[in-house]
Residue frames relative to the residue before (quaternion, step in Angstrom):
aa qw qx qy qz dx dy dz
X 1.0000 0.0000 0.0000 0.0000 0.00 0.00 0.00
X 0.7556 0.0548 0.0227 0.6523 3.48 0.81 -1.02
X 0.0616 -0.7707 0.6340 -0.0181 3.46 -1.31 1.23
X 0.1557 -0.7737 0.5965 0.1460 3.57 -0.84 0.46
X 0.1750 0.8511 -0.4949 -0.0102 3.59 -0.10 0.42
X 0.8071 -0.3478 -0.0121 0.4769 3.42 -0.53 1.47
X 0.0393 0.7727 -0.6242 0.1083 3.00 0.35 2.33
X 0.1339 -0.7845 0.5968 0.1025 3.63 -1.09 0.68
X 0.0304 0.8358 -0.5468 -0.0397 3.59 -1.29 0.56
X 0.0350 0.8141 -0.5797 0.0034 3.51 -0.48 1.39
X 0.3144 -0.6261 0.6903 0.1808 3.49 -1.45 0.94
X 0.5464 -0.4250 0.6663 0.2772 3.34 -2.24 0.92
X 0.2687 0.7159 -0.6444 0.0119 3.63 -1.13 0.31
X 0.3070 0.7228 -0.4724 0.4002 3.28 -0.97 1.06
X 0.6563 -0.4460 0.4897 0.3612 3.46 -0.80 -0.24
X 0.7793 0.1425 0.0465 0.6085 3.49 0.84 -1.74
X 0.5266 -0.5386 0.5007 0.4264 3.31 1.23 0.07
X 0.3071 0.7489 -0.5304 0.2522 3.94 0.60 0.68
X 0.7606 0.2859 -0.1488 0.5636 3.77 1.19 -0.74
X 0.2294 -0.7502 0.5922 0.1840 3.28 -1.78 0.70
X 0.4119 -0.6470 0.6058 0.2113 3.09 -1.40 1.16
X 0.1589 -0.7095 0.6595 0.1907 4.26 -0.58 0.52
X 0.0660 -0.7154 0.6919 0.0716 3.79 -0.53 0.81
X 0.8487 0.2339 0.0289 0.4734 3.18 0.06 -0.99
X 0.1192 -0.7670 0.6156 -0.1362 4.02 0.11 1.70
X 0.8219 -0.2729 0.2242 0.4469 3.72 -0.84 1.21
X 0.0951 0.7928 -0.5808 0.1583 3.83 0.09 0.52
X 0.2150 0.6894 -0.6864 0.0861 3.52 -0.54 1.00
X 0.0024 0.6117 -0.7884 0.0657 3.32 -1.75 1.03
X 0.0235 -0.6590 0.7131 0.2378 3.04 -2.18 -0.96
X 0.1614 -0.7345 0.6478 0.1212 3.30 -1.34 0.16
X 0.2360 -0.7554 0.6058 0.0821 3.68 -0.95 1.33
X 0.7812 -0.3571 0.3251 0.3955 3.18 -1.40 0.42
X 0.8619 0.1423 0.0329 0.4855 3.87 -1.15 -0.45
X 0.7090 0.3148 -0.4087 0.4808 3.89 1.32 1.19
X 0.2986 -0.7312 0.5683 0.2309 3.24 -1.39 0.66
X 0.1373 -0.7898 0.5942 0.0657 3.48 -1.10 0.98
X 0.2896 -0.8203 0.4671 0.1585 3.21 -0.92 0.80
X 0.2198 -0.6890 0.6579 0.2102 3.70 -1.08 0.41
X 0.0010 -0.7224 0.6893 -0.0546 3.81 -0.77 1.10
X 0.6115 0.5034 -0.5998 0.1138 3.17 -1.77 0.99
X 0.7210 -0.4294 0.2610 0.4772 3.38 -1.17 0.76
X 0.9125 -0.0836 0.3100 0.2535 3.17 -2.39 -0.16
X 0.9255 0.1374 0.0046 0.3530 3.50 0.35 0.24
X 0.4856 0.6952 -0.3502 0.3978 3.16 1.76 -0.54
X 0.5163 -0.7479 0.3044 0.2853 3.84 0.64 -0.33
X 0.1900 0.8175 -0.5179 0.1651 3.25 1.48 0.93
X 0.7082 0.5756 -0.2296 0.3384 3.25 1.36 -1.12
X 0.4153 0.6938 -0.3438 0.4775 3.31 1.65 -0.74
X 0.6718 0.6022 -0.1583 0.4013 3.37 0.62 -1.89
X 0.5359 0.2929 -0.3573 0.7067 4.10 0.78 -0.75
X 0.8139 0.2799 -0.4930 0.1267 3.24 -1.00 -0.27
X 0.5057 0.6822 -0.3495 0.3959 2.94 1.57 -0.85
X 0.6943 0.3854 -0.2577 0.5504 3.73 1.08 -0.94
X 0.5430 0.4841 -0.3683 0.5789 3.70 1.18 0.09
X 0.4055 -0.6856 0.5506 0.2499 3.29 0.70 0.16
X 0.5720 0.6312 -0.4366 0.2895 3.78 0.87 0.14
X 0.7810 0.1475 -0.2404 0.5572 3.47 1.69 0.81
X 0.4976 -0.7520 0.3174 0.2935 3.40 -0.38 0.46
X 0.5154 -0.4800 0.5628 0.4328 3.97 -0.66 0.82
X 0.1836 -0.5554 0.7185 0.3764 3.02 -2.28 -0.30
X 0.6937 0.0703 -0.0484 0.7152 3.83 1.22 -0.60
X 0.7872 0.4287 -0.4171 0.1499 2.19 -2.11 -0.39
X 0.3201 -0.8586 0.3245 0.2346 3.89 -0.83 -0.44
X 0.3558 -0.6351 0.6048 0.3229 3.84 -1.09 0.76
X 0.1681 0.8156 -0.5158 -0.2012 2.84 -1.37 0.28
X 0.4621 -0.7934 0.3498 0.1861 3.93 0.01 1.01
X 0.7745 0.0140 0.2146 0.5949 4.06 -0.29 -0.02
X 0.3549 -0.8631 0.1845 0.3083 3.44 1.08 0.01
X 0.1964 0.5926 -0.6192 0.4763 2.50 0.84 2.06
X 0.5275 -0.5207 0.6125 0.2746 3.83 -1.86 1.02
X 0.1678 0.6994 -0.6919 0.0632 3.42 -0.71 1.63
X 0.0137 0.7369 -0.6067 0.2977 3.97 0.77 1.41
X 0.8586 -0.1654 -0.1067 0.4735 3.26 0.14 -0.30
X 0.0258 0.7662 -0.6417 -0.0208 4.35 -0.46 0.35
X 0.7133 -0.4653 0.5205 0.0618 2.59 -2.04 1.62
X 0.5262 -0.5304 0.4749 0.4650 4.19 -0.97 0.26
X 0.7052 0.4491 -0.3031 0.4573 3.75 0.47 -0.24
X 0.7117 0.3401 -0.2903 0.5418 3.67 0.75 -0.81
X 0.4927 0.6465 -0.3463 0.4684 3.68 1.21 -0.04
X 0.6411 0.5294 -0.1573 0.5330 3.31 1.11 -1.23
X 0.5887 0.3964 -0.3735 0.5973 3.89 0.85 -1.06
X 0.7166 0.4094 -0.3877 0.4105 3.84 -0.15 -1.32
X 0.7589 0.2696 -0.4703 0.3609 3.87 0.26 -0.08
X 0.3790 0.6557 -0.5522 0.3486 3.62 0.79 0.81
X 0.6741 0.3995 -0.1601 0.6003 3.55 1.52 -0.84
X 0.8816 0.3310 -0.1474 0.3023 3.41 0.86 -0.40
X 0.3070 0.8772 -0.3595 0.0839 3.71 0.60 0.54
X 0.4944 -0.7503 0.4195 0.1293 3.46 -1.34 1.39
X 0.0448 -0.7572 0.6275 0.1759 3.90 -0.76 0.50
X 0.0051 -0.8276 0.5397 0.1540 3.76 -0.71 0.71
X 0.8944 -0.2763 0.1090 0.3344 3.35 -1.51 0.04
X 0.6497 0.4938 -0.1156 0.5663 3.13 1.02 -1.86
X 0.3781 0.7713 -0.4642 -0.2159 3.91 -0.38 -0.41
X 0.2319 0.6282 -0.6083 0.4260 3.25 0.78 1.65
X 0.7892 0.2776 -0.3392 0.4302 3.54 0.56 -0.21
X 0.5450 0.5096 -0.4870 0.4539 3.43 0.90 0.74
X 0.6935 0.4481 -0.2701 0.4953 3.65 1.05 0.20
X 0.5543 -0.6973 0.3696 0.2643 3.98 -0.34 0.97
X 0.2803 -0.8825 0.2657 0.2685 3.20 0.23 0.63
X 0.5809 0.6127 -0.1743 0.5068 3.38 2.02 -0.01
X 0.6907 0.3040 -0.2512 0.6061 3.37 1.40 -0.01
X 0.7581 -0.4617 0.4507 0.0948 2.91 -1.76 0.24
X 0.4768 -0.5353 0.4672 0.5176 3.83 -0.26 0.78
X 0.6349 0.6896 -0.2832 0.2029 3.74 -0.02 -1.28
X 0.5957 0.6233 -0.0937 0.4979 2.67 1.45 -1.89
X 0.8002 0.2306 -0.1913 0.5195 3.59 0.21 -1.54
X 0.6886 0.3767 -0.4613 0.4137 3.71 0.52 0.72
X 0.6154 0.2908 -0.5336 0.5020 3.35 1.18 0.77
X 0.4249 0.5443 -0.5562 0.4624 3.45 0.47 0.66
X 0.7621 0.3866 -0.2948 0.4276 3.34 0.54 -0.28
X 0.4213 0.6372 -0.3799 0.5217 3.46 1.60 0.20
X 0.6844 0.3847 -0.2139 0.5812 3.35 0.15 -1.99
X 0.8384 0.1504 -0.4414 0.2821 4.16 -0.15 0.00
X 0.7811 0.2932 -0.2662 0.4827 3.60 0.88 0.06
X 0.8270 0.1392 -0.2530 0.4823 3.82 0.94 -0.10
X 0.0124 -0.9338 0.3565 0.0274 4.19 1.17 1.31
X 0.6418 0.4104 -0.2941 0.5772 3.43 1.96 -0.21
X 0.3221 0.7542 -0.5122 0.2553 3.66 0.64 0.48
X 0.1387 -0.8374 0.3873 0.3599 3.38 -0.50 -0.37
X 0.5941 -0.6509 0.1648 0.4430 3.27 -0.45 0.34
X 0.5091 0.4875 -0.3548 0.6142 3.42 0.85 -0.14
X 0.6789 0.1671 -0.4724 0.5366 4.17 0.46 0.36
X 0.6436 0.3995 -0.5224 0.3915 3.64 0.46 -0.16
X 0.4271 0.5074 -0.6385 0.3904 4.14 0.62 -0.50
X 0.7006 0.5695 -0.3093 0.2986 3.48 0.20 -1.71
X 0.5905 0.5154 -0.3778 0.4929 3.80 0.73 -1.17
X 0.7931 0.5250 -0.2650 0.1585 3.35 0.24 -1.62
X 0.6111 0.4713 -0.2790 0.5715 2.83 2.03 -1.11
X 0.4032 0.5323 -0.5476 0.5042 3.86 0.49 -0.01
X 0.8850 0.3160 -0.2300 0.2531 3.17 -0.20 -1.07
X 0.5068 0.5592 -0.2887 0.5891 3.80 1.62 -0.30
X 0.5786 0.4346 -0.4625 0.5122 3.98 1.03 -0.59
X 0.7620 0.3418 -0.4357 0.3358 3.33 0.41 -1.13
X 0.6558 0.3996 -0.3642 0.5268 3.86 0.25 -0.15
X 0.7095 -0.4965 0.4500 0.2180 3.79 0.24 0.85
X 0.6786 0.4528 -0.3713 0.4434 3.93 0.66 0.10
X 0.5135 -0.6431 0.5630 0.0764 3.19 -1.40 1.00
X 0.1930 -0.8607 0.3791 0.2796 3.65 0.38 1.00
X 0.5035 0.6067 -0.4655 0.4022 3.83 1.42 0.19
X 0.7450 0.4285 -0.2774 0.4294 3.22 1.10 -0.78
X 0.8154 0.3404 -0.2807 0.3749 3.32 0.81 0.17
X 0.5773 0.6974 -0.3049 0.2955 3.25 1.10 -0.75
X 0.4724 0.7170 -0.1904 0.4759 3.57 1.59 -0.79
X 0.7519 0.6331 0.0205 0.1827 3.16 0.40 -1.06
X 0.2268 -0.6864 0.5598 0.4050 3.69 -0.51 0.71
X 0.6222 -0.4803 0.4495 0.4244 3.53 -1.79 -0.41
X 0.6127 0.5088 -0.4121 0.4425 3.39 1.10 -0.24
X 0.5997 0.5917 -0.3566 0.4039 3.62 1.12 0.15
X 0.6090 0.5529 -0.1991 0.5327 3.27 1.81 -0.33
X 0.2576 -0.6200 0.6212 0.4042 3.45 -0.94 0.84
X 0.8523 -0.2529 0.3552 0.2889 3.06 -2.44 -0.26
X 0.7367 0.4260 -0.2598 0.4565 3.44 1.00 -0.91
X 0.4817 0.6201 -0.3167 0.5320 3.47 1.15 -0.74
X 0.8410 0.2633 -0.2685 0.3890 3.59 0.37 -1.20
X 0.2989 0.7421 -0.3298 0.5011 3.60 1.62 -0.38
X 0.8107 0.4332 -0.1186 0.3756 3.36 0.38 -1.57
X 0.5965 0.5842 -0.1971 0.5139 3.28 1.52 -1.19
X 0.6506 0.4510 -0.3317 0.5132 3.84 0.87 -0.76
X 0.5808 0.5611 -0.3553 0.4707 3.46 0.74 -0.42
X 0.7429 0.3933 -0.2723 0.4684 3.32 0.51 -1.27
X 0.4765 0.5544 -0.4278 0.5316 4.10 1.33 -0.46
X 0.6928 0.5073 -0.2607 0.4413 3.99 0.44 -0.80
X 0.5924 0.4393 -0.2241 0.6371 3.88 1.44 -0.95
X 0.5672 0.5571 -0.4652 0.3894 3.79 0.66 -0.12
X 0.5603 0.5840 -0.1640 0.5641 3.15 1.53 -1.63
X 0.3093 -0.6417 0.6825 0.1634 3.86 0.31 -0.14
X 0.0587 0.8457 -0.5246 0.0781 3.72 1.04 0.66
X 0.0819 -0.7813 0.5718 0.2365 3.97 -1.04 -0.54
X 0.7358 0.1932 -0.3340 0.5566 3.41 1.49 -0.09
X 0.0924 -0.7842 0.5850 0.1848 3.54 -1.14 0.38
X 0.2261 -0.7754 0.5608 0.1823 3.59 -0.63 0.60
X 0.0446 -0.7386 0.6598 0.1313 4.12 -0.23 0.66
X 0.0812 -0.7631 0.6393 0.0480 3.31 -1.07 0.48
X 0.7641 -0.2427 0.1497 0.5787 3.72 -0.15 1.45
X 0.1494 0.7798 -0.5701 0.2113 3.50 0.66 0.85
X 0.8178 0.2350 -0.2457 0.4643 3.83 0.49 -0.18
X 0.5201 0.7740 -0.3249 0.1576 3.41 1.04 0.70
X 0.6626 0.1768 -0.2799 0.6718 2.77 2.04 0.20
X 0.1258 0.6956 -0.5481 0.4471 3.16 0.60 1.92
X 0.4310 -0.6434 0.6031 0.1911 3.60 -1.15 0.70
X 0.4135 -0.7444 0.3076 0.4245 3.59 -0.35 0.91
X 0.4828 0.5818 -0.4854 0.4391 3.59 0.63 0.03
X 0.7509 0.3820 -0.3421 0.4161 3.80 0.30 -0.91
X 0.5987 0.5119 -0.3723 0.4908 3.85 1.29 -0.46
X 0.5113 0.4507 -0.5217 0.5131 3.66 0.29 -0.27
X 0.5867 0.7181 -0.2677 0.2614 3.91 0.22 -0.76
X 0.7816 0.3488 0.0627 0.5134 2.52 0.93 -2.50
X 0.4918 0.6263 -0.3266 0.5092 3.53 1.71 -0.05
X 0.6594 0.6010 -0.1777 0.4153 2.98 0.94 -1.39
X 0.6784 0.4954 -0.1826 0.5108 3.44 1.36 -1.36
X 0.6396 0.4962 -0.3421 0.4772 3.66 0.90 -0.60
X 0.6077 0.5637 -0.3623 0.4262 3.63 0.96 -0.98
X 0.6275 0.6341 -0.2157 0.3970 3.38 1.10 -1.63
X 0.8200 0.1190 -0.2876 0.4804 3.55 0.77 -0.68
X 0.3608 0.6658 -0.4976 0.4230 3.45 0.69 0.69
X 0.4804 0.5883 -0.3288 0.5612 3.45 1.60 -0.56
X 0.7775 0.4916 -0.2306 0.3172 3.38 0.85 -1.18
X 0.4687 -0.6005 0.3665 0.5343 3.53 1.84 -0.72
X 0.4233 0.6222 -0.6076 0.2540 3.42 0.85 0.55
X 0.3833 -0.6671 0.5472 0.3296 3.74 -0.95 -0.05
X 0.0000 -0.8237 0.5638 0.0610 4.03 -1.10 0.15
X 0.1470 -0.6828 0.7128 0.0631 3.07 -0.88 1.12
X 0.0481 -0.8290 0.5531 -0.0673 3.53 -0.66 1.88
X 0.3023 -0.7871 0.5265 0.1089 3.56 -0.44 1.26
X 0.2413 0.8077 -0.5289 0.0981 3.23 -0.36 0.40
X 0.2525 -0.6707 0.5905 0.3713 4.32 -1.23 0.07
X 0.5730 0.5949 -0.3767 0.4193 3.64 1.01 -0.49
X 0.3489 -0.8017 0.4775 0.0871 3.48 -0.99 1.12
X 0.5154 0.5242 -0.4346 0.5204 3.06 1.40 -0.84
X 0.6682 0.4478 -0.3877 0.4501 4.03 0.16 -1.28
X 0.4649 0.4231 -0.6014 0.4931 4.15 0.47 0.02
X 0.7053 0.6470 -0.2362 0.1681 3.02 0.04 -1.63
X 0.7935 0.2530 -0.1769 0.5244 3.22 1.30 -0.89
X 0.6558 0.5073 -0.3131 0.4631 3.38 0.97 -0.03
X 0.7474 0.5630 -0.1694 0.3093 3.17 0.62 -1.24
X 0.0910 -0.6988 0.6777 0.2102 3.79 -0.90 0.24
X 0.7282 0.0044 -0.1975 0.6563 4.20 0.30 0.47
X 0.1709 -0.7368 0.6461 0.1020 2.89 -1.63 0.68
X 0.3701 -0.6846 0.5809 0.2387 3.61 -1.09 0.31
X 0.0248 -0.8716 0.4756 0.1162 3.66 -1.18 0.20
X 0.1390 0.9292 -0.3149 0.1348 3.22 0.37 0.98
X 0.4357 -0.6636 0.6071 0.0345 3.15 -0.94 2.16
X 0.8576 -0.1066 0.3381 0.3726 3.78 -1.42 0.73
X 0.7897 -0.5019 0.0459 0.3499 3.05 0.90 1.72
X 0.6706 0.5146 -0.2032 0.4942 3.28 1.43 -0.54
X 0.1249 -0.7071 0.6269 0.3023 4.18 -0.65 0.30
X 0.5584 -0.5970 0.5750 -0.0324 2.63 -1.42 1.82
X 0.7731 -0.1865 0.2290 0.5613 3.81 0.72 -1.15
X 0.0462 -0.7306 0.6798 -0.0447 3.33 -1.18 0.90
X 0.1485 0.7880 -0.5871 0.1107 3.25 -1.94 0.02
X 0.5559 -0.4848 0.4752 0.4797 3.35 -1.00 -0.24
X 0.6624 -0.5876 0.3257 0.3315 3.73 -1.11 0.95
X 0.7245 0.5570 -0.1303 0.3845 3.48 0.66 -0.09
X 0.6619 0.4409 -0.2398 0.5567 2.59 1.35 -0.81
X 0.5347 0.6491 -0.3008 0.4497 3.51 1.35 -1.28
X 0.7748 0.5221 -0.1149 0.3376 3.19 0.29 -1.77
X 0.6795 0.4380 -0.1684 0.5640 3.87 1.60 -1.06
X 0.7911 0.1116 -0.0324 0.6005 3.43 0.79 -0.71
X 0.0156 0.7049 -0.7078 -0.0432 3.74 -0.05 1.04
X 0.3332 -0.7073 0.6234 0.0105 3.05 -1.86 0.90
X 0.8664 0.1011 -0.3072 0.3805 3.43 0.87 -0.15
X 0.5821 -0.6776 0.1775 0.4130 3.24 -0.37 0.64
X 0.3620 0.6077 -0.5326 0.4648 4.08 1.23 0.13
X 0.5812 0.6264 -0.3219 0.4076 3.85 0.92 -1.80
X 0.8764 0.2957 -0.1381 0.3542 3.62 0.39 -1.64
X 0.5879 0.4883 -0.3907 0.5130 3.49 1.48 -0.03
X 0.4037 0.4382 -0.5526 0.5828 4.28 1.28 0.13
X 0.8274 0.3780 -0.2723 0.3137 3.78 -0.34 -1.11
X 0.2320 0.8801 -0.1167 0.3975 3.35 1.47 0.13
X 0.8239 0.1614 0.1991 0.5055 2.36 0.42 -2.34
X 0.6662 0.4231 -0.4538 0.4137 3.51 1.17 0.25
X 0.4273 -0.6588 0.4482 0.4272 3.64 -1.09 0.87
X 0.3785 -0.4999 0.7649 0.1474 2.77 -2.37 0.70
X 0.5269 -0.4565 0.6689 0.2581 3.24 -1.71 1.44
X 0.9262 0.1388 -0.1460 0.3185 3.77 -0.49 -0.96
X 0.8529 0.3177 -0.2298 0.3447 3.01 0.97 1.01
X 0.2908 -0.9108 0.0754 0.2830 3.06 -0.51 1.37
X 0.6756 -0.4860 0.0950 0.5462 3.88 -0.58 0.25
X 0.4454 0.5617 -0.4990 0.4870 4.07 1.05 -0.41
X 0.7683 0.3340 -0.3851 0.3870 4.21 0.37 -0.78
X 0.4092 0.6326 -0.4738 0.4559 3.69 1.13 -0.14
X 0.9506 -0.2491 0.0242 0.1835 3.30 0.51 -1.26
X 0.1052 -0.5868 0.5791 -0.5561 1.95 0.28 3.04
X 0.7687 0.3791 -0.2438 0.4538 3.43 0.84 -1.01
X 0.5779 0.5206 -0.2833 0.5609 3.50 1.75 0.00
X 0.5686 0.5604 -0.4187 0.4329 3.27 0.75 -0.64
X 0.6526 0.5596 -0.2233 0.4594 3.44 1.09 -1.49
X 0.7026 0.4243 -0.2969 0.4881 3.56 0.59 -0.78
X 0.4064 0.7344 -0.2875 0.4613 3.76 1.24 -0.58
X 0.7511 0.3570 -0.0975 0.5467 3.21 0.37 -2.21
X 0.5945 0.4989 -0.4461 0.4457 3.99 0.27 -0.52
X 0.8310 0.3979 -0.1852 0.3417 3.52 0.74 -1.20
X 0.3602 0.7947 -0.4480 0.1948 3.39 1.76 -0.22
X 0.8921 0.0235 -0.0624 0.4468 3.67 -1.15 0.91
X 0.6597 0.4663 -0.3827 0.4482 3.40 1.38 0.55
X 0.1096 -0.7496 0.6166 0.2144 4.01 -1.13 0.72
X 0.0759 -0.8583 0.4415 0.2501 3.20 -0.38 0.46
X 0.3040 0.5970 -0.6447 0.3682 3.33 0.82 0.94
X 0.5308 0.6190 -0.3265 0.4780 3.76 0.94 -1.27
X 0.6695 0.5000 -0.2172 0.5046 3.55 0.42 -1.28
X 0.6681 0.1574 -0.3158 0.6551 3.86 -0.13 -0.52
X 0.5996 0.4717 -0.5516 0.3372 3.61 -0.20 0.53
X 0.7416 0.5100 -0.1737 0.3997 3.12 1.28 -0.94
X 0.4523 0.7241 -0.2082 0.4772 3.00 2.24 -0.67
X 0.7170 0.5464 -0.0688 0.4273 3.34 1.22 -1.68
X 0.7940 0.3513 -0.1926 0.4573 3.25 1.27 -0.44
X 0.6092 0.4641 -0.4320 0.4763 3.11 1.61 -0.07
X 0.6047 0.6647 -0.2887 0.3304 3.32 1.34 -0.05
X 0.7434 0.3803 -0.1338 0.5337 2.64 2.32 -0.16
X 0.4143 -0.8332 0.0898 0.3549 2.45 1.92 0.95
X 0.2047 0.7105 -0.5111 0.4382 3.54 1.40 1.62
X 0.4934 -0.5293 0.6583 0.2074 2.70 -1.67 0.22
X 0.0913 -0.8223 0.5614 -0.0175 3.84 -0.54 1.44
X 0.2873 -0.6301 0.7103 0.1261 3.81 -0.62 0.48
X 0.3763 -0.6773 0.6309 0.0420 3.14 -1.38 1.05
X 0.6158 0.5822 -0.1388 0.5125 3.48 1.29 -0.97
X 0.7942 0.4058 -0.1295 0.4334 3.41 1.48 -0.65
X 0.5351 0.6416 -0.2879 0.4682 3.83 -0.77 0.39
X 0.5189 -0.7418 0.3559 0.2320 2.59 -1.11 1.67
X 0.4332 -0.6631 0.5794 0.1920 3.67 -1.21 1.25
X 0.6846 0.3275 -0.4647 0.4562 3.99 0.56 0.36
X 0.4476 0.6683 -0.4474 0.3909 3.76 1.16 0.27
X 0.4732 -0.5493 0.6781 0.1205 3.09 -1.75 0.84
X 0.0186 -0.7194 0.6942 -0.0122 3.04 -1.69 0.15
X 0.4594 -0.7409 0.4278 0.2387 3.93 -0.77 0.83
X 0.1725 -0.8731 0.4415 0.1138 3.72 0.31 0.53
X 0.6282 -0.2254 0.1494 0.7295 3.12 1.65 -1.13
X 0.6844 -0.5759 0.2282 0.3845 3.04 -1.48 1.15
X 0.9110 -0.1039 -0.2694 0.2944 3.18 -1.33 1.87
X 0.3811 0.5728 -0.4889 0.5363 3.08 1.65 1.24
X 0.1389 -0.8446 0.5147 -0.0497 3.38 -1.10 1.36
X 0.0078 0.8311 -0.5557 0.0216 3.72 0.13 0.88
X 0.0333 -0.7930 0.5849 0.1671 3.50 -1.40 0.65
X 0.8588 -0.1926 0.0583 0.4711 3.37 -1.39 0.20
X 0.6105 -0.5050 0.5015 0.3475 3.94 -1.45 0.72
X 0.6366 0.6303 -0.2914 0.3354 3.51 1.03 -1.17
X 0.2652 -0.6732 0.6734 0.1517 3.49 -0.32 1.25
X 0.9481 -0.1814 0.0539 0.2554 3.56 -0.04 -0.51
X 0.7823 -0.4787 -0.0550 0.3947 3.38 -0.96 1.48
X 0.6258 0.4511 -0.1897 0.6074 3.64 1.78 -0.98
X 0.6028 0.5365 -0.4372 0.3970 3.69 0.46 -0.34
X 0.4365 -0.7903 0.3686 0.2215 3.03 -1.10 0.90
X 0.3734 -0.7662 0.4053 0.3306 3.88 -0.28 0.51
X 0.5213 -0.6497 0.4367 0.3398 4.09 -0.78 1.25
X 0.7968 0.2983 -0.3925 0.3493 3.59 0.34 -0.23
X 0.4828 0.5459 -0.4635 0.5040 3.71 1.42 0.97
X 0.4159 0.7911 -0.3304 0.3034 3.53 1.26 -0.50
C-alpha cells in the first residue's frame, strides 16, 4: 500500500544556509494493509521527519513515496486534499491539533462542509456516532465541549475517530501515547491493534520498544536518519543483529531480570561480533557466490542486506566517517 524507497531529507542550516543537515539517508520501507509497522529510534534519528514527509507536512529531497501505487512524492493542493481522504496523521501533543475556541462539534462539522457537503445531517449525526462508538466515546460526553475539557486520551481518541470519518487506509501515529497516563495507553494500543483487525494500515512512530513490541508486526530501526536493521517484530526483537538494535534493547528494564544479566548477555553478544559487520560479510558471501571479487571495506553504508529470511541488517558503521570493523 505504502512504499518508501530511498526517501532522503536534508535541511539548509547555518546562518546563510551554507551547511546540510541529512535527516533522512535513503530510507526504504512499506506498509500493507491490515499491519502496523513501527519506526524506533532515539531523539533525532528521523522517524518523525519520515511521517511528515508521508503527511506531506514536509517536503522529501529524493527519493520516492509511493501510495496504492501511485507516485504521491510530490501533490498539487487538490491531489493533496484527495490523498488525505486515505491518509491521516495522529501526533503526540493532541491539544494542538484541535482549535482552542470551538467546540468538538464545531471541528467535526468542518470536516463535513470540506470533505462530505451533500450528506445530510441526520446521515452525518449517524456517521459521527459510528465513528465515536468505534473509538469508545459517548457522543454526549464529548461533543459539547472545549478541548481543554478533554483529557489527553479522550482527545487522542477523538483524532482517530476524525481519520475513521475519512474511511482513511493509512494512519500515521506519531508518539501518540507519550503523554498519556499509563492506563489511557493500554487503551489507545488496544484501539490501534483493533483496527488493524479491520485492514487499516499504521505507520507507528514511536522511541519506546516495548510499545513496537506490542503493536507492531515489522519494525524499523533507525540510527541518524538511516535504518540500521529491520524485520518482522520478533525476529528483530529475539535476535538483534546490529549493535545500535542491541544497545536500544539493552536499555529497557526487564521485570525478570537483573541489570548485571542484561549486561553479561551484551557483553557476550559484543564479543561474538568483535571486528565483524555482517552486512559487509553477506556482501562478501554474495559475491563470492557470484564468483566476483567483494571488498569488505566497500558498499553502500545506508544498504540493507537479508541475514535471514525477512531480517534486514545494515552496515556496523554508525556513521558516515566512522570506520566500519570489517575494513579494519
Amino acid at each position: 500500500m505504502l512504499t518508501l524507497d530511498r526517501l532522503d531529507k536534508v535541511y539548509r542550516t547555518g546562518t546563510f544556509g551554507t551547511s546540510d543537515l541529512h535527516a533522512v539517508r535513503q530510507v526504504t520501507l512499506d506498509v500493507q494493509r491490515g499491519e502496523v509497522v513501527s519506526l524506533i529510534g532515539e531523539s533525532g534519528s528521523g522517524k518523525s521527519t519520515i511521517g511528515k514527509m508521508v503527511l506531506h507536512l514536509l517536503d522529501s529531497s529524493g527519493g520516492t513515496i509511493t501510495f496504492d501505487g501511485r507516485d504521491v512524492t510530490h501533490l498539487g493542493f487538490r491531489a493533496r486534499r484527495e490523498y488525505y481522504r486515505k491518509v491521516q496523521g495522529v501526533f503526540q501533543d493532541p491539544f494542538s491539533s484541535f482549535n482552542p475556541i470551538f467546540k468538538v462539534d464545531r471541528t467535526f462539522e468542518t470536516l463535513r462542509r470540506s470533505y462530505f457537503p451533500r450528506v445530510s445531517s441526520s446521515d452525518w449525526r449517524g456517521r459521527l456516532e459510528e465513528a465515536l462508538a468505534a473509538v469508545s466515546l459517548e457522543p454526549g460526553d464529548i461533543l459539547g465541549k472545549f478541548p481543554h475539557q478533554l483529557s489527553g486520551g479522550q482527545l487522542q481518541r477523538l483524532l482517530i475517530a476524525r481519520a475513521l470519518l475519512l474511511d482513511i487506509e493509512l494512519l500515521v501515529a506519531d508518539e501518540i501515547i507519550s503523554m498519556l497516563d499509563a492506563s489511557t495507553r493500554i487503551d489507545v494500543l488496544n484501539l490501534l491493534v483493533e483496527l488493524k483487525s479491520r485492514g487499516l494500515g499504521i505507520l507507528f512512530v514511536t522511541h519506546d520498544l516495548s510499545l513496537g513490541n506490542y503493536v507492531s508486526d515489522r519494525v524499523v530501526i533507525l540510527y541518524k536518519g538511516r535504518v540500521v536493521e529491520r524485520g518482522v517484530t520478533a525476529a528483530v526483537f529475539d535476535d538483534p543483529l546490529h549493535p545500535y538494535t542491541r544497545d536500544l534493547l539493552a536499555s529497557v528494564p526487564h521485570l525478570d531480570r537483573t541489570w548485571e544479566d542484561v549486561e553479561a548477555e551484551e557483553a557476550e553478544r559484543s564479543a561474538a561480533l568483535a571486528g565483524r559487520c555482517l552486512y559487509h560479510e553477506a556482501l562478501a558471501a554474495q559475491g563470492r557466490a557470484l564468483g566476483e571479487e567483494a571488498s569488505a571495506a566497500d558498499g553502500d553504508d545506508v544498504g540493507l542486506v537479508e541475514h535471514s529470511p525477512g531480517h534486514f541488517v545494515g552496515c556496523f558503521r554508525l556513521a558516515a566517517g566512522d570506520p566500519c570493523p570489517a575494513g579494519a
